[in-house]
SEVO-755739 format. One record per residue (C-alpha): residue number from 1; residue in three letters; chain; x, y, z. Coordinates in steps of 0.001 Angstrom, whole numbers, plus 500000, padded with zeros to 6 digits. Example, Ala and Ser with C-alpha at 12.3 -4.5 7.8 and 13.67 -1.06 7.14 Angstrom:
2
<r><lummi>1</lummi><torvex>ALA</torvex><dopa>A</dopa><east>512300</east><north>495500</north><up>507800</up></r>
<r><lummi>2</lummi><torvex>SER</torvex><dopa>A</dopa><east>513670</east><north>498940</north><up>507140</up></r>
//
This chain:
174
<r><lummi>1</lummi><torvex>UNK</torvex><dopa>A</dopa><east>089616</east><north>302463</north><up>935418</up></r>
<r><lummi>2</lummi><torvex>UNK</torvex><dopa>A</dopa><east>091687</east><north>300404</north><up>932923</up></r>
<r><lummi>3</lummi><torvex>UNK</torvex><dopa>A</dopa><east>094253</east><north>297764</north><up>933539</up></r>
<r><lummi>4</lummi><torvex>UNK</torvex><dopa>A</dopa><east>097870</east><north>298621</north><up>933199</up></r>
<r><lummi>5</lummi><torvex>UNK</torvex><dopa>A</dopa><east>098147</east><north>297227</north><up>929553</up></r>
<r><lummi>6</lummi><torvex>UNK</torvex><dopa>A</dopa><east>094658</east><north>297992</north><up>928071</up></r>
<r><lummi>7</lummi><torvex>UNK</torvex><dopa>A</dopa><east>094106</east><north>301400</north><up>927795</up></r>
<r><lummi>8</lummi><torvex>UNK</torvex><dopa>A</dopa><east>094193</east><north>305064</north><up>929368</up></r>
<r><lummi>9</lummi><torvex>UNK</torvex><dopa>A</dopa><east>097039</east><north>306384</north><up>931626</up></r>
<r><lummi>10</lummi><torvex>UNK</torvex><dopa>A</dopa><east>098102</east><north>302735</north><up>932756</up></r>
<r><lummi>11</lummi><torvex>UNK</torvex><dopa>A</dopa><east>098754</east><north>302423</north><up>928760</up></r>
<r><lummi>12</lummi><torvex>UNK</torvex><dopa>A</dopa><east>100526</east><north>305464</north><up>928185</up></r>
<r><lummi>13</lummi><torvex>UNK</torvex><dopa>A</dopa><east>102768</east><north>304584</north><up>931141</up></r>
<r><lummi>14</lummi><torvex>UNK</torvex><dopa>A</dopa><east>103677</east><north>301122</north><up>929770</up></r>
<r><lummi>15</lummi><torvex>UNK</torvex><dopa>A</dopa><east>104995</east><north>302118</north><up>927059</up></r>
<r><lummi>16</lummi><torvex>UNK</torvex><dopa>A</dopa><east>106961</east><north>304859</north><up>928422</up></r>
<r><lummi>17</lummi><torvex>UNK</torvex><dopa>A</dopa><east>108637</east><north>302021</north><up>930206</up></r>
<r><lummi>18</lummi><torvex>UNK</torvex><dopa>A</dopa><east>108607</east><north>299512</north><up>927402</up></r>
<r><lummi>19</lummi><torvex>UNK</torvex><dopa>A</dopa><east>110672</east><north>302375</north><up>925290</up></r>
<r><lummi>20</lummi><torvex>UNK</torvex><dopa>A</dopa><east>110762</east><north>303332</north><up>921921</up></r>
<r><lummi>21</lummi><torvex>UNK</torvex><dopa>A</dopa><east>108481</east><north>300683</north><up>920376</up></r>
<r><lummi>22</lummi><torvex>UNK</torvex><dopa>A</dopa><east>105226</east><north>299369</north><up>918333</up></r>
<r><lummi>23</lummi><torvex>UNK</torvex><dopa>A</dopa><east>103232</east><north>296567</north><up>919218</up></r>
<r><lummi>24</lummi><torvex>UNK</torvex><dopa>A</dopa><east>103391</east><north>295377</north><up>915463</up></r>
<r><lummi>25</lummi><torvex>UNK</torvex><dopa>A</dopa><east>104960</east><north>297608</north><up>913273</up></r>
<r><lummi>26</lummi><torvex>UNK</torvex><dopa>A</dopa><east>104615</east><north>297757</north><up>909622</up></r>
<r><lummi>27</lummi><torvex>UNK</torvex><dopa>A</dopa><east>107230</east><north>299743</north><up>907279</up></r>
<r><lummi>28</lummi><torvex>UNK</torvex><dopa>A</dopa><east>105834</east><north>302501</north><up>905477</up></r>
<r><lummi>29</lummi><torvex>UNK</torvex><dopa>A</dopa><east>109207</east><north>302865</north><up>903358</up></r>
<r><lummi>30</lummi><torvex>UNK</torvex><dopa>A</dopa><east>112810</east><north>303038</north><up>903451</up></r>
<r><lummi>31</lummi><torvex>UNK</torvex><dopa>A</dopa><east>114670</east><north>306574</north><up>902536</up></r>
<r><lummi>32</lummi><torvex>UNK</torvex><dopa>A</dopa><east>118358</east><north>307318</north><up>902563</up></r>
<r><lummi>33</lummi><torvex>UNK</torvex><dopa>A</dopa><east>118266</east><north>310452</north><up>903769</up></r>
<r><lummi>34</lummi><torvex>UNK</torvex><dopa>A</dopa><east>116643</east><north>311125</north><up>907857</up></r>
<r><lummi>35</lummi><torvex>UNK</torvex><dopa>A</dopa><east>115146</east><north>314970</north><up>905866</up></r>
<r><lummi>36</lummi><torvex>UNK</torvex><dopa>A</dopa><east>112859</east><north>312332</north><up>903862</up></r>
<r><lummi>37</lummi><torvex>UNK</torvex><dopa>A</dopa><east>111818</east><north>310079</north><up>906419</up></r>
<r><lummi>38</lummi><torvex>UNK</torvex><dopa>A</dopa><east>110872</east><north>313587</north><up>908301</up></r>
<r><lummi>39</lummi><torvex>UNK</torvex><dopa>A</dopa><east>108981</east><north>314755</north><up>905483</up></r>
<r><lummi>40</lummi><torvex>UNK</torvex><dopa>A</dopa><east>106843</east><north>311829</north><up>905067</up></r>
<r><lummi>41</lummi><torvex>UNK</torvex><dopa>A</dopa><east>105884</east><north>311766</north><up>909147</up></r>
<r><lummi>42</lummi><torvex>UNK</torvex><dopa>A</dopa><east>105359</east><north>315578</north><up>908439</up></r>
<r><lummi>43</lummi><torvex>UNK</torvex><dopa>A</dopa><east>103086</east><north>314905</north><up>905674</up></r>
<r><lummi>44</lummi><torvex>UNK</torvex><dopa>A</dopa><east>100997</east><north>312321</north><up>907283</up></r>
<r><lummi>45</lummi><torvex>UNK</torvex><dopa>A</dopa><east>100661</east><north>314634</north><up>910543</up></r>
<r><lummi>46</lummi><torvex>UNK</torvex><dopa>A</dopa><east>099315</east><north>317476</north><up>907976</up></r>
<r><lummi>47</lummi><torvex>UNK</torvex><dopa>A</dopa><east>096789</east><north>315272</north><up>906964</up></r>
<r><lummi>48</lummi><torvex>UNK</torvex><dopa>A</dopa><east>095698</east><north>314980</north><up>910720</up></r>
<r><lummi>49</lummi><torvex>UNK</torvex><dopa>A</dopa><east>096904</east><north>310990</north><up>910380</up></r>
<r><lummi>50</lummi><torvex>UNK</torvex><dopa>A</dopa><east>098041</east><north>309991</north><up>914479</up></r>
<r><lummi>51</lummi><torvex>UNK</torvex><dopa>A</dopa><east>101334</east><north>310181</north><up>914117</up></r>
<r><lummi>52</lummi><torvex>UNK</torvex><dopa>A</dopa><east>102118</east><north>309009</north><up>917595</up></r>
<r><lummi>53</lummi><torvex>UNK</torvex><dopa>A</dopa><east>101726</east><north>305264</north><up>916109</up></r>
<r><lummi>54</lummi><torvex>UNK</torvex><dopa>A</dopa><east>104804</east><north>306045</north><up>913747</up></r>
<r><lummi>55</lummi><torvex>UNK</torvex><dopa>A</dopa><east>108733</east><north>306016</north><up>914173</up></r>
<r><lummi>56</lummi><torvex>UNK</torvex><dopa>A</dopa><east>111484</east><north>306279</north><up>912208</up></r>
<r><lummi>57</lummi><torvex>UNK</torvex><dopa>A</dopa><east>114106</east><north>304104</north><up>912691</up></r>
<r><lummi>58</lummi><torvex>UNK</torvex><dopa>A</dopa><east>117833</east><north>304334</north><up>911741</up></r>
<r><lummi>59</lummi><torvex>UNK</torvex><dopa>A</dopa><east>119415</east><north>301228</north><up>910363</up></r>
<r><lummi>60</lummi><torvex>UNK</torvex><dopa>A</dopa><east>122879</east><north>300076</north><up>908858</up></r>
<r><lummi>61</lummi><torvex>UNK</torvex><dopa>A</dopa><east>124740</east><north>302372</north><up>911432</up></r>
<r><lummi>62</lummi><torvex>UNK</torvex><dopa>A</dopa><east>128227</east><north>303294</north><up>910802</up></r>
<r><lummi>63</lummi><torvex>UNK</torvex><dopa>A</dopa><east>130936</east><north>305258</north><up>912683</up></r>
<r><lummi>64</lummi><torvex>UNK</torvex><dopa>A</dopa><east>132812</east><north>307994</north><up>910894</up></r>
<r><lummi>65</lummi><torvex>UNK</torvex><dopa>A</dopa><east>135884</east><north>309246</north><up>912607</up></r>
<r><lummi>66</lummi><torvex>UNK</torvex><dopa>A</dopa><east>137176</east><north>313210</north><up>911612</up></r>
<r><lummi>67</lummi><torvex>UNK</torvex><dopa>A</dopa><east>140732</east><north>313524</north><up>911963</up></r>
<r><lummi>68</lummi><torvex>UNK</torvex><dopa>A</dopa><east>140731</east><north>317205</north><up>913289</up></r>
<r><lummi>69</lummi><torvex>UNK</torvex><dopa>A</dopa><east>144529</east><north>317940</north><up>913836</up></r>
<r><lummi>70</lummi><torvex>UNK</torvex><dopa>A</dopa><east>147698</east><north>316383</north><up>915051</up></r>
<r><lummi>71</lummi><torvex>UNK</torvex><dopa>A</dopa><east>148346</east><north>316017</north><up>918682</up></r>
<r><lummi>72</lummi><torvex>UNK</torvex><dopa>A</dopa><east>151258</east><north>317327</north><up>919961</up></r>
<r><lummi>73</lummi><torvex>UNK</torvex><dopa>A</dopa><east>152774</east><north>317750</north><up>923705</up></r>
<r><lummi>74</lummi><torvex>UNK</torvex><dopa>A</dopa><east>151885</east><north>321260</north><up>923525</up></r>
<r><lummi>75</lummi><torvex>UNK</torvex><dopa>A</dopa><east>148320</east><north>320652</north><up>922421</up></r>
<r><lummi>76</lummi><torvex>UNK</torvex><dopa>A</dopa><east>148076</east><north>318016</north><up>925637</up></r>
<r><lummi>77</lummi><torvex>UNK</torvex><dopa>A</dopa><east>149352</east><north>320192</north><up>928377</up></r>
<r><lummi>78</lummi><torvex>UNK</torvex><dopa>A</dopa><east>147240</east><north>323319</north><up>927194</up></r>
<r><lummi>79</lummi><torvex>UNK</torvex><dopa>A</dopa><east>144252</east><north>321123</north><up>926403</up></r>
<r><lummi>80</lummi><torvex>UNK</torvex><dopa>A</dopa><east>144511</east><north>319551</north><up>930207</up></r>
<r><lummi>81</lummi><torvex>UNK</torvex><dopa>A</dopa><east>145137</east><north>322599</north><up>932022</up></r>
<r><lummi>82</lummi><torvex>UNK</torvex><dopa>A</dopa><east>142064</east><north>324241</north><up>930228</up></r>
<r><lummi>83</lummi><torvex>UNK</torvex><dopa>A</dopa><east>140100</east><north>321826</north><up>931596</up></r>
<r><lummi>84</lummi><torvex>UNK</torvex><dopa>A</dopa><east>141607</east><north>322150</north><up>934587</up></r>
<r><lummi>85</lummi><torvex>UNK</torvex><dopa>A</dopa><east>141431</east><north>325215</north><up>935290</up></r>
<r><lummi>86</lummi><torvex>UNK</torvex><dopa>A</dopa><east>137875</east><north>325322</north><up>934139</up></r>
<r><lummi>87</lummi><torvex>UNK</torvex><dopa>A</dopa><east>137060</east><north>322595</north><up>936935</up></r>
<r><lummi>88</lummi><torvex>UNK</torvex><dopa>A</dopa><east>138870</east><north>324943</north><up>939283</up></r>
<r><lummi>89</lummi><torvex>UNK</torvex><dopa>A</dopa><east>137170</east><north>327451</north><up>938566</up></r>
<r><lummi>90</lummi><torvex>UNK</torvex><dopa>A</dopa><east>133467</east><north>325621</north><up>939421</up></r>
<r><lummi>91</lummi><torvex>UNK</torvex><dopa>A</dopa><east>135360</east><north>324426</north><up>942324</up></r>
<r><lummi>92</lummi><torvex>UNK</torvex><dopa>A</dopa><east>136608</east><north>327359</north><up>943949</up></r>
<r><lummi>93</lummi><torvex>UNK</torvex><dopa>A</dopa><east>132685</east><north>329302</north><up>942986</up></r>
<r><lummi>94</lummi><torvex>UNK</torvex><dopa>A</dopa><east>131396</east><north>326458</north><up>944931</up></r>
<r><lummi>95</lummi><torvex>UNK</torvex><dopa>A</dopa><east>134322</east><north>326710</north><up>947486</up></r>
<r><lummi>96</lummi><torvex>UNK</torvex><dopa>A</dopa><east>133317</east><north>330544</north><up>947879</up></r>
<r><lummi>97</lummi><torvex>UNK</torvex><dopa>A</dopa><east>129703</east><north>330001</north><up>948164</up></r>
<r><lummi>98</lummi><torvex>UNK</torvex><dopa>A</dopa><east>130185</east><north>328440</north><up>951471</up></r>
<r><lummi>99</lummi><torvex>UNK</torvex><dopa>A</dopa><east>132529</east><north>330253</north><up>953563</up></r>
<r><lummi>100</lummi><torvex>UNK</torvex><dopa>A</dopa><east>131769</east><north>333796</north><up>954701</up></r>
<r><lummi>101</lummi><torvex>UNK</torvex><dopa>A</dopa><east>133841</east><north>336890</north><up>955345</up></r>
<r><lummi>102</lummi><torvex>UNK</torvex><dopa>A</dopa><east>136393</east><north>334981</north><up>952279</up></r>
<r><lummi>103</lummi><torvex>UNK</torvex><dopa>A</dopa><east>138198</east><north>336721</north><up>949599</up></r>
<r><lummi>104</lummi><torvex>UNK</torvex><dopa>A</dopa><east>136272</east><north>335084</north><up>946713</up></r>
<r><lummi>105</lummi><torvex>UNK</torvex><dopa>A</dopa><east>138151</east><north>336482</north><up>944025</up></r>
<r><lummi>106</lummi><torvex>UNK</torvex><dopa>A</dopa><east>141333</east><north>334964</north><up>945844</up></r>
<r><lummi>107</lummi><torvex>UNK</torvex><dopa>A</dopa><east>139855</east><north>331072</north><up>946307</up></r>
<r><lummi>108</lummi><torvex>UNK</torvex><dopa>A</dopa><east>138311</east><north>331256</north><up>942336</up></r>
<r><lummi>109</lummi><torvex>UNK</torvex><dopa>A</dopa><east>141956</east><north>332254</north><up>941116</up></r>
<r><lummi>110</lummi><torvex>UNK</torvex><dopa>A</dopa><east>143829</east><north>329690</north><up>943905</up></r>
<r><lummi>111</lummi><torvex>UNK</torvex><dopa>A</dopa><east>141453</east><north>327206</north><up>942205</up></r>
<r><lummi>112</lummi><torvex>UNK</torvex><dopa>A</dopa><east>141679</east><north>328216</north><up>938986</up></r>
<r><lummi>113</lummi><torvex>UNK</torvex><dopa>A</dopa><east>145806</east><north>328024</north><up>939023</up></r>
<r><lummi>114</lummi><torvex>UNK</torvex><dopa>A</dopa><east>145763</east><north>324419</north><up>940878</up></r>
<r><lummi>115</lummi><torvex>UNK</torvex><dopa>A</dopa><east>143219</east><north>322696</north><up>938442</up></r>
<r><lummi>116</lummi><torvex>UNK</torvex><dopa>A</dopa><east>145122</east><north>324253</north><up>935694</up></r>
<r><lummi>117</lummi><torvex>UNK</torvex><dopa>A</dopa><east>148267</east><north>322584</north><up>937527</up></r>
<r><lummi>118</lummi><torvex>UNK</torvex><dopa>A</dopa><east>146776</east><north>319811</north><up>937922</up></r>
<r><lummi>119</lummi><torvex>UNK</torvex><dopa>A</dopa><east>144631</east><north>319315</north><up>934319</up></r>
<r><lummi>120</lummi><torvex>UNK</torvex><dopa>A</dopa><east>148147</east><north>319617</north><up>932547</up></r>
<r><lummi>121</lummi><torvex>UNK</torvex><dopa>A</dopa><east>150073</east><north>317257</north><up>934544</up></r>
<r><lummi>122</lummi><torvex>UNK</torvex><dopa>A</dopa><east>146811</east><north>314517</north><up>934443</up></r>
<r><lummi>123</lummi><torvex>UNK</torvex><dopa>A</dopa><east>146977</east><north>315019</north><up>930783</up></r>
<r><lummi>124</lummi><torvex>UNK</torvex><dopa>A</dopa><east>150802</east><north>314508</north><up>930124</up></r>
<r><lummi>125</lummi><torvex>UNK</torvex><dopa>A</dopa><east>150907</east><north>311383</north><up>932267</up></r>
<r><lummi>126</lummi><torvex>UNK</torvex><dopa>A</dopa><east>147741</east><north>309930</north><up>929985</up></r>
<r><lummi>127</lummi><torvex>UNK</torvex><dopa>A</dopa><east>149235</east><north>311194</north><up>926746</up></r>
<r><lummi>128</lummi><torvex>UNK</torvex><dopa>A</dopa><east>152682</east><north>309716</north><up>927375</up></r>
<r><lummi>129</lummi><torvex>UNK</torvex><dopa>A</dopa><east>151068</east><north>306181</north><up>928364</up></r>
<r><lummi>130</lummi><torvex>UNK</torvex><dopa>A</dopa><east>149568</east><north>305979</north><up>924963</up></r>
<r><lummi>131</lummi><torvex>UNK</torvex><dopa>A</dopa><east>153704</east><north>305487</north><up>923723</up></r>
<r><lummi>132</lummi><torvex>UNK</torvex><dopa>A</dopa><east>152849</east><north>307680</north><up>920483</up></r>
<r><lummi>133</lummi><torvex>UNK</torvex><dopa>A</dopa><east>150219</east><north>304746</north><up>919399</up></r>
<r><lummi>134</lummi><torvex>UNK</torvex><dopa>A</dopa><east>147384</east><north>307891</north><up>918713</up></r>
<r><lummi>135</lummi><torvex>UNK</torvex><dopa>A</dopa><east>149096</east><north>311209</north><up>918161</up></r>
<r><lummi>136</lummi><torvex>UNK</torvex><dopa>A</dopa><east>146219</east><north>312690</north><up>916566</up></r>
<r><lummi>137</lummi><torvex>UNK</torvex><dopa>A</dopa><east>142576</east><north>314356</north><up>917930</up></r>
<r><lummi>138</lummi><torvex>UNK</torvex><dopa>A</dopa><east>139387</east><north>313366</north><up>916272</up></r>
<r><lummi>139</lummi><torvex>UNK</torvex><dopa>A</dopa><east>136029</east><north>313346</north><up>916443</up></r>
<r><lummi>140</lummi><torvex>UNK</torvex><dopa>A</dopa><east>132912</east><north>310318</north><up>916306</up></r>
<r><lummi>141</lummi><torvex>UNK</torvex><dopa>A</dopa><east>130146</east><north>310050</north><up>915019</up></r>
<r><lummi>142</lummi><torvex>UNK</torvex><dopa>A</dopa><east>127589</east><north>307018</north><up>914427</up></r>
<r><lummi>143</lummi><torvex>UNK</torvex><dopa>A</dopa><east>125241</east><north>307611</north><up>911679</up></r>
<r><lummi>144</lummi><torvex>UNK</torvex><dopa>A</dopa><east>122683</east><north>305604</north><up>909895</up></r>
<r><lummi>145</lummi><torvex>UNK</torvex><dopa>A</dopa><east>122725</east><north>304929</north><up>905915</up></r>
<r><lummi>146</lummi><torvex>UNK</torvex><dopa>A</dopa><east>119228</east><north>304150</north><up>905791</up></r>
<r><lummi>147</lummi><torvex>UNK</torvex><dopa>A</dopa><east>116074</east><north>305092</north><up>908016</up></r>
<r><lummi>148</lummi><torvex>UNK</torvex><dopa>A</dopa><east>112628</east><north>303486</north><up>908180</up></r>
<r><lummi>149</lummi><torvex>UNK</torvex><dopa>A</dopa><east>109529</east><north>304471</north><up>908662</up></r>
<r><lummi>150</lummi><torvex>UNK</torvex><dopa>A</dopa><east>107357</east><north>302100</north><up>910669</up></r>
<r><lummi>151</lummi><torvex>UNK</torvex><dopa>A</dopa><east>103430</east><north>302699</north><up>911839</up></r>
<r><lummi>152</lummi><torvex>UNK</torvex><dopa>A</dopa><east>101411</east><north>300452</north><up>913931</up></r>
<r><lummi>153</lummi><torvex>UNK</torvex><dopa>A</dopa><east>099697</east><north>297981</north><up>911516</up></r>
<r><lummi>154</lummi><torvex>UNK</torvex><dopa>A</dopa><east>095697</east><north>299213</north><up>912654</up></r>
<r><lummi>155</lummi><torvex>UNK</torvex><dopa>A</dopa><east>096904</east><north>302321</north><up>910481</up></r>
<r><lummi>156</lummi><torvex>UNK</torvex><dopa>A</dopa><east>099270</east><north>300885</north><up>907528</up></r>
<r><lummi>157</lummi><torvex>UNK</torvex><dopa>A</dopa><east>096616</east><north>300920</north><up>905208</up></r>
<r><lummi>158</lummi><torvex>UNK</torvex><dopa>A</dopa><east>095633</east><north>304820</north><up>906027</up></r>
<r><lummi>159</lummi><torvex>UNK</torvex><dopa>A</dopa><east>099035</east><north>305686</north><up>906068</up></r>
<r><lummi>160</lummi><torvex>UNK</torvex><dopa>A</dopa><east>100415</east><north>304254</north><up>902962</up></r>
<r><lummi>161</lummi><torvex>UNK</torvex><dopa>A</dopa><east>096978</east><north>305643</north><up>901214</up></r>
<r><lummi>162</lummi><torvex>UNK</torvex><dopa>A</dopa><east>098204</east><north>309124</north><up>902103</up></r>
<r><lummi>163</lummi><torvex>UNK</torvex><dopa>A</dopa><east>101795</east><north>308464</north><up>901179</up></r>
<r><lummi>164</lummi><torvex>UNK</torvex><dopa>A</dopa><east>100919</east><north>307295</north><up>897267</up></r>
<r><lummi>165</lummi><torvex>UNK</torvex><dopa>A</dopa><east>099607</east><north>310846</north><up>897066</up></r>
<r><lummi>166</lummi><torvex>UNK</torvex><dopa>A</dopa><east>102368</east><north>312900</north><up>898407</up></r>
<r><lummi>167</lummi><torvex>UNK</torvex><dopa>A</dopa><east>103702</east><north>315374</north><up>895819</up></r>
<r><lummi>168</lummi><torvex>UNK</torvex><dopa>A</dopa><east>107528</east><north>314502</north><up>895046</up></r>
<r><lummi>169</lummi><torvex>UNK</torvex><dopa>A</dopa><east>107006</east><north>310910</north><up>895763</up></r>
<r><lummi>170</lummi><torvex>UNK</torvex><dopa>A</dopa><east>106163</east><north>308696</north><up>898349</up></r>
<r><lummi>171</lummi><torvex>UNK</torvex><dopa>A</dopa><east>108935</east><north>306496</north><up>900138</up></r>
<r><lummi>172</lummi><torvex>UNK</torvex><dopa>A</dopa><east>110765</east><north>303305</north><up>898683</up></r>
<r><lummi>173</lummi><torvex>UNK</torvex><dopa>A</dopa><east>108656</east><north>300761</north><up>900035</up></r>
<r><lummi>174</lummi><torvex>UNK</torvex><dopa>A</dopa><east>110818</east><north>297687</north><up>901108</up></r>
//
C-alpha cells in the first residue's frame, strides 16, 4: 500500500486536495490566445504524451466591463418583480408540494403576485440608495491576455520535442 504522498490512490487524492498544481513545473510556451494553448495540449495528447502532467495557466488577468443599456426606474421595478415573482413562483411549487387537498394553481399565483410585489419594491429601495451614482446595467468579465503552458519537468524534454514538430508552429517559448 503506498503512503499518502508517494504513489497510488493516496497520491491521486493529495493532489486533489493540494488543487490545481505541479510539483515543478516547467513552461512549454506562452500563447496569446487560450484556442492555441488548447491546440498544443491537444497535440501532445495525440501523440499519446500524459497530458495529465500539463496545465495551462492564464496570466495578466484583466476585467472588461460591457455597458449593456441605461438603467432606468422602469427597468428596476420590472427587473425586481421578475425576479420576484420567479422566486414566488419556486416558493409557492414548494408551498403546494406540502399541503394536501390545496388549490395549487391558487398558492403558485398568490406567490407569484407577492414575490413580484415584493421583488419590485426590494429593487426600488436598492436602486434609489445608489443616489443616481450607477444608472447604467453591465456586465463582467475577467479574462487573461496571455496563457501558459506548464508540464511537470520529468516530461519537459518529451514535450517540447513534440512541440518543435507541430505543423503551424510550436508555442513562444518564454
Amino acid at each position: 500500500m503506498s503512503s499518502p504522498m508517494t504513489g497510488g490512490f493516496g497520491r491521486q487524492a493529495a493532489n486533489l486536495r493540494g488543487g490545481l498544481t505541479l510539483e515543478y513545473p516547467m513552461s512549454l510556451g506562452v500563447f496569446t490566445e487560450y484556442a492555441d494553448a488548447q491546440r498544443a495540449v491537444d497535440y501532445l495528447s495525440d501523440k499519446e504524451f500524459p497530458v495529465e502532467n500539463c496545465m495551462i495557466v492564464g496570466t495578466e488577468l484583466k476585467q472588461i466591463e460591457r455597458v449593456v443599456g441605461r438603467l432606468t426606474w422602469g427597468r428596476v421595478i420590472a427587473g425586481g418583480a421578475l425576479s420576484g415573482a420567479w422566486f414566488g413562483a419556486f416558493i409557492g411549487l414548494i408551498l403546494s408540494m406540502f399541503e394536501s387537498g390545496v388549490n395549487v394553481l391558487g398558492v403558485v399565483i398568490s406567490t407569484v403576485i407577492f414575490g413580484a410585489v415584493f421583488g419590485a419594491v426590494w429593487a426600488a429601495i436598492g436602486y434609489s440608495l445608489t443616489g443616481g451614482k450607477r444608472d447604467f446595467q453591465s456586465v463582467t468579465q475577467v479574462v487573461a491576455t496571455k496563457y501558459e503552458v506548464l508540464v511537470e519537468h520529468k516530461f519537459a524534454m518529451k514535450a517540447h520535442e513534440l512541440l518543435d514538430n507541430m505543423p503551424g508552429g510550436g508555442p513562444t517559448l518564454t
